[in-house]
Every structure is written in C-alpha cells, then in structure tokens.
C-alpha positions in Angstrom: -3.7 140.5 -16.9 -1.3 143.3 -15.7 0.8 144.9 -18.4 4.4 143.2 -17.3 3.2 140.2 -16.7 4.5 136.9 -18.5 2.6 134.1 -20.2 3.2 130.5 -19.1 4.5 130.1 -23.1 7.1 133.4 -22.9 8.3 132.6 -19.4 8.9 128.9 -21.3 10.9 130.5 -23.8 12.7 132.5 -21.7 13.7 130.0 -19.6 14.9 127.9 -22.7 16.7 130.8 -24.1 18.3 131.1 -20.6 20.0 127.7 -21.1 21.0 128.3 -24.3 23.0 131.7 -23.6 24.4 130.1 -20.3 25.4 126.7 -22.2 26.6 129.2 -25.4 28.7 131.0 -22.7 30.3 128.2 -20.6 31.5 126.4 -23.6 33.1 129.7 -25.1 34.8 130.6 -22.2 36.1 126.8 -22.1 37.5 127.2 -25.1 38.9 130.4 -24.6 41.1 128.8 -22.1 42.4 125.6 -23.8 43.1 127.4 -27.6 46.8 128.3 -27.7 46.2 131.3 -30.1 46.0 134.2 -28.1 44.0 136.2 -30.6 41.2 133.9 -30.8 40.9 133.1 -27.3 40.8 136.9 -26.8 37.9 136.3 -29.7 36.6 133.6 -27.3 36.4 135.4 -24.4 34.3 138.3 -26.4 31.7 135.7 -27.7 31.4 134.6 -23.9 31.0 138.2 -22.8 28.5 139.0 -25.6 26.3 135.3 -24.2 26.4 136.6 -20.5 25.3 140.0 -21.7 22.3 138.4 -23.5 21.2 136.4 -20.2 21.6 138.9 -17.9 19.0 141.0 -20.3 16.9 137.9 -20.0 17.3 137.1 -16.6 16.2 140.8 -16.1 12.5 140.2 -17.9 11.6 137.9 -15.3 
C-alpha cells in the first residue's frame, strides 16, 4: 500500500467527519442570520467560518 493512501475505515471517517463539519457549519450560519444580537451572530458567523475551515482541511486528505 502506497504511503498516502487511505484505508476503507479512515476514508469512512472522514467522510462522516465531513457531514458533521458541513451540518455544524449550515446550522451556524442559519443562526447567525435569524439571532437579532449583532455580536453573537458576528460569533455565529466565526463558528461557521472555523466548521468550513475544518472541512476544507478534510476534504483536502482525500
């Protein structure tokens, strides 16, 4: 097996984690649009940033 290449179990997990971060990320940006207090959807929008940071890292191991 080649040095960069996946199991069938981490691929699983990745994909899993994938739908996680993009689910974690939808909902925060969701939220960051229906609060009225502009400091925590400012917060909201942050936590959405940090989630699409997280599964563009992961998209990038595939």
């Amino acid at each position: 097996m080649s040095k960069n290449m996946l199991t069938t179990k981490e691929a699983t997990l990745i994909h899993d984690l994938l739908l996680y971060e993009e689910s974690a990320c939808k909902k925060a940006r969701l939220y960051s649009k229906t609060v009225t207090d502009s400091k925590l959807s400012e917060a909201m929008n942050k936590l959405a940033d940090c989630h699409q940071k997280r599964f563009n890292a992961l998209l990038g191991l595939l």
